[in-house]
Phi, psi and omega in degrees: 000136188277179184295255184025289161332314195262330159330289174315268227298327181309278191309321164285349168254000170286308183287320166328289197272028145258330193260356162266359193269339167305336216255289147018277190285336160292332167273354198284293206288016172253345193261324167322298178325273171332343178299281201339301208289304225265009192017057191267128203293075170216151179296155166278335171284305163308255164020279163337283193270170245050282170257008142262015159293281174318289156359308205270332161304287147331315174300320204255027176264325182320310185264042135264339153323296190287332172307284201312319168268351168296320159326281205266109153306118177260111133305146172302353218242315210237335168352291203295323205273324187277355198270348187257353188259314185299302184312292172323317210272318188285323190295339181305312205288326179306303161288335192276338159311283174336320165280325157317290176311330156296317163309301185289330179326297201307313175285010171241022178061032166254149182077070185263338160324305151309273208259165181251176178284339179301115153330314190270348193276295182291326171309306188272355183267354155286341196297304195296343173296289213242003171302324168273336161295324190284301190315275138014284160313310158327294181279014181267267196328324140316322162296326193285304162295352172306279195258025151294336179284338195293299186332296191312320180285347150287003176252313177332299201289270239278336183322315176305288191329290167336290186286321183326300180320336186256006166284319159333276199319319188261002174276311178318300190308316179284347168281331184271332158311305216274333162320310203288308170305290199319302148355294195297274191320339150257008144289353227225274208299334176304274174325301156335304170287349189248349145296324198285310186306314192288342157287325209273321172303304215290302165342288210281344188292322188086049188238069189310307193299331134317336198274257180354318225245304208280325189301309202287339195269301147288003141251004138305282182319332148313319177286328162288316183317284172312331154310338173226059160250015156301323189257149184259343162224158187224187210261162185271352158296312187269003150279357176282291193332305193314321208273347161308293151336316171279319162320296181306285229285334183275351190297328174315312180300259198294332173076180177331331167320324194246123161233160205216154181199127156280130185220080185241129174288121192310354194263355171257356168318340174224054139260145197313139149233166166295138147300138174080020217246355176272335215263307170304341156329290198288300206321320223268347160287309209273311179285352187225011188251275170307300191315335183272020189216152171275277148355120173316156195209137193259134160235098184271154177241141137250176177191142192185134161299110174215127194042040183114332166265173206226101164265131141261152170205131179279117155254162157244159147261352200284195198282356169114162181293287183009291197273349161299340172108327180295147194256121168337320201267347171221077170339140179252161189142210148240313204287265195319322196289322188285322188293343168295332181290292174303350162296313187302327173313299162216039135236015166093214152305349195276009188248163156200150166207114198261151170222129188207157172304137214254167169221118020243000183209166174076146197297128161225130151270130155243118174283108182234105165250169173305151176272110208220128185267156198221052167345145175192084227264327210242086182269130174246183188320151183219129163281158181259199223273331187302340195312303200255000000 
């Protein structure tokens, strides 16, 4: 038998014998009663020890009761054989309690009154008294492990129901993490690339010094990028920046063709947006906006809170989806669909982002997510909105 073991049986017969001995002194105090009322010729100290002797008895049967019932178990599958088992077992407990009492009576002198020194004398002036009580006490105890065992198992089951539920929750969280990279990491290799080709043009143009100024420009930009690329949202200040960065490498490309204008309201500088979730907006402004025109062309950003949310809106001046071949509401590309896909990722119905036609010309996406404020204690240099 392990420590362990016998530590669990000690604490179960420590509990026994405080609740029979509590269970004693409330019968102590109906038969104290009886004396008094009934004016009955009995010692009160007999008496006393007397029914916590019985009592004591009992504590120390009780957790061999509760073992016997832990074994024969009663179940739907098995009930007639154990309930015939049970029946035996209690009328057993029931006499073998009776003899212990006889036994300890006779040997401290008590109830001398009641009983005689015969075993068999005292045995039988006990039986008719306390016999259907001990049966009765059996099966209560029986009862009592019954249905501590259902409890535990019903505490087993939901703990299980529980951990499944926080596994569930978190293979989600890791399924909607791992869309949301994908998502990301494939807006990110998108753009690269369509940078790395517009170096490759300027090059081959023999225009190094544009080549150069955009390299140095898309490694500022990457070096920001890699700053959050752990997070799926940054405060709307450092996505402006990313989107400052990005702006400057196209600005190389078109020279004065491309002009840009802001308009953000300050209360909204530190609300969550996705990361990387602006840039893909402007490229799809800048190739199907700027790129189509001879004639300089505004790519405007505003941003501003209404009713709980965070608008963002992309404008052009170019010719519009219309003359692009494309229908507003379904854009060609990679860059809007995935940010419509990562919006839908995390915030549900509660995102929307619509692309319609501008008046009188030109495109505007508009972005709407909840408005959620976004600490950002360790904020880094930010050019500001006028640079470019």
């Amino acid at each position: 038998m392990t420590r362990q073991a016998i530590r669990s049986s000690l604490r179960l017969y420590g509990l026994s014998l405080a609740v029979w001995t509590v269970i004693g002194l409330f019968f102590f105090s109906q038969d104290a009663a009886r004396i008094v009322l009934w004016k009955e010729r009995r010692s009160f100290s007999e008496v006393f020890l007397a029914r916590m002797l019985a009592s004591w008895i009992l504590a120390l049967l009780t957790p061999l009761v509760l073992a016997i019932a832990g074994r024969l178990r009663i179940e739907r599958s098995n009930w007639p054989r154990m309930m015939t088992a049970h029946v035996v077992l209690s009328l057993l407990f029931a006499l073998v309690e009776l003899a212990l009492e006889a036994v300890v009576y006779i040997k401290a002198s008590l109830m001398r009154d009641l009983l005689t020194s015969s075993f068999s004398a005292a045995y039988a002036e006990l039986a008719p008294a306390g016999f259907h009580q001990n049966v009765v006490i059996y099966w209560l105890l029986v009862g009592v492990e019954t249905a501590g065992r259902y409890y535990r198992r019903y505490r087993e089951h939901e703990s299980v129901a529980l951990r499944l539920r926080v596994d569930a929750a978190e293979l989600k969280a890791q399924l909607v993490a791992s869309r949301l990279n994908a998502l990301k990491m494939q807006l990110q290799p998108h753009f690269l690339f369509n940078t790395l080709n517009a170096i490759v043009v300027l090059i081959r143009q023999g225009n190094a010094r544009a080549a150069e100024e955009m390299l140095s420009r898309l490694s500022d930009l990457l070096r920001a990028i890699l700053e959050h690329a752990e997070a799926q949202e940054i405060p709307l200040r450092r996505e402006l920046d990313c989107l400052k960065l990005y702006l400057g490498i196209e600005k190389v490309r078109f020279g004065d063709r491309l002009n840009t204008g802001f308009r953000i309201d300050s209360d909204t500088l530190d609300a969550a947006v996705p990361h990387m979730s602006l840039q893909p907006l402007v490229e799809n402004a800048v190739r199907h906006g700027i790129c189509r025109r001879a004639a300089p062309g505004t790519i405007d950003v505003s941003a501003r809170r209404v009713d709980g949310h965070l608008q963002i809106r992309i404008a052009d001046d170019g010719p519009g989806p219309a003359a692009n071949g494309g229908a507003p509401s379904n854009p060609a590309g990679i860059g809007l669909p995935n940010t419509r896909a990562r919006l839908r990722q995390l915030y549900g119905e509660a995102a929307v982002l619509r692309f319609e036609e501008g008046h009188p010309c030109g495109a505007v996406v508009t972005v709407e997510i909840p408005f959620r404020k976004l600490t950002d204690p360790d904020e880094p240099q930010r050019i500001e909105l006028n640079e470019l």
